[in-house]
N, C-alpha and C positions, 0 to 999 in steps of 0.2 A: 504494500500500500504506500509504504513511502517512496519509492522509487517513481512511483506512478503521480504523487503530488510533487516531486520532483521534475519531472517530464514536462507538467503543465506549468511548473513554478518557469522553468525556464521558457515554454514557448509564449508562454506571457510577457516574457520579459522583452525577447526578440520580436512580441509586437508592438508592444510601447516603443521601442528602437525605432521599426519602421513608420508607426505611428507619428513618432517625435517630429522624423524627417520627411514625413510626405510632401508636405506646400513649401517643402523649399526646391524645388526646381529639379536639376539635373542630380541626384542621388548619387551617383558612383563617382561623381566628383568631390564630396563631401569629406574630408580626413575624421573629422568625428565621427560621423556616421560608421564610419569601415572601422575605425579605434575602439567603439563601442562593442558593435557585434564582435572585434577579436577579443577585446575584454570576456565579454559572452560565452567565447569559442572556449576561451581557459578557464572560466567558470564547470563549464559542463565534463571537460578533459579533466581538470583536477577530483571535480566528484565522481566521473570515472572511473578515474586510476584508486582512489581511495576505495571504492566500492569493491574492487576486484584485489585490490591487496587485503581488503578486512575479508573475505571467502577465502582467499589465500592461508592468512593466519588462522581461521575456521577449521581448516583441515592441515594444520603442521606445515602445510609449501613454505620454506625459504625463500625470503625475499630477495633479489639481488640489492647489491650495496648501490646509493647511487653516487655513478662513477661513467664515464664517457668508454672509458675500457673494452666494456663487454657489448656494446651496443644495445642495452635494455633500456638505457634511459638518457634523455637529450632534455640537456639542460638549455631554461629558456631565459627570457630576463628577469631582472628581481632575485637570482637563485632558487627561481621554480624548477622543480625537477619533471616530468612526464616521462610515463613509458612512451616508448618507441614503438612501432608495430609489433616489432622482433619483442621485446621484453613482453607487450601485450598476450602474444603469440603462446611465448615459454612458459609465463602465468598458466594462461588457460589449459593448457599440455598439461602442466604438471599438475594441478587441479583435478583433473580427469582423471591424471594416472592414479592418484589417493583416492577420490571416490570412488572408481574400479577396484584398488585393492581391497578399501573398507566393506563395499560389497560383497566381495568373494570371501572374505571370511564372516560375514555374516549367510552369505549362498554353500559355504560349507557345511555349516551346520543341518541344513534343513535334510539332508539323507538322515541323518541320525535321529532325527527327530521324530521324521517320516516314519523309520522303524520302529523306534520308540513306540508310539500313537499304535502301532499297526501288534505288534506283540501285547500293549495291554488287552486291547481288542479282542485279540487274540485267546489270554488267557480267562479273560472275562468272560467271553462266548464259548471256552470250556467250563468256565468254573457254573455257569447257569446249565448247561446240560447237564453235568454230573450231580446236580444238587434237584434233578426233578425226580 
């Protein structure tokens, strides 16, 4: 639910933007106008990257350090950091890989259980016959 008042928080914003600058004439001439909406752009990029690194630590993923090194993350002005496609990319991968493993040892379990369920069955649907 929050991500979804999120979504609207910012295309509200981006119409106010467009809103602001409508009667003033030729639009893509405008330096504010285009300064705003990239202000905007790093608003939505920063919530994000944050979003996908708080799932990250959700399931133990390591986060890369930020650093130009590895190409995960490209530092922008102000010493904002942002994932890179590539960093975006490795996130998501290794997110996957952990909730496939956490999976499959919960998808282990269910044979045994299966049996389990199947021999009480079992003995109980003796134990009613020998007791009529």
């Amino acid at each position: 639910m929050v991500g979804l008042l999120k979504r609207i928080e910012f295309w509200w914003e981006e119409r106010q933007i467009h809103k602001a600058y409508a009667g003033r004439g030729e639009e893509h001439e405008d330096q504010e106008y285009w300064d705003e909406l990239w202000h905007l752009d790093q608003k939505r990029r920063r919530d994000s990257d944050r979003k996908l690194i708080a799932k990250a630590r959700r399931h133990y993923v390591p986060i890369p350090p930020e650093s130009d090194k590895d190409g995960f993350w490209k530092e922008e002005d102000d010493d904002n950091w942002f994932l890179t496609e590539k960093g975006i990319s490795h996130l998501r991968r290794e997110i996957r890989a952990e909730k496939k493993a956490s999976r499959d040892i919960w998808l282990s379990w269910v044979p045994l259980v299966s049996a389990l369920a199947i021999l009480i069955g079992a003995i109980s649907g003796l134990i009613a016959y020998l007791t009529r």
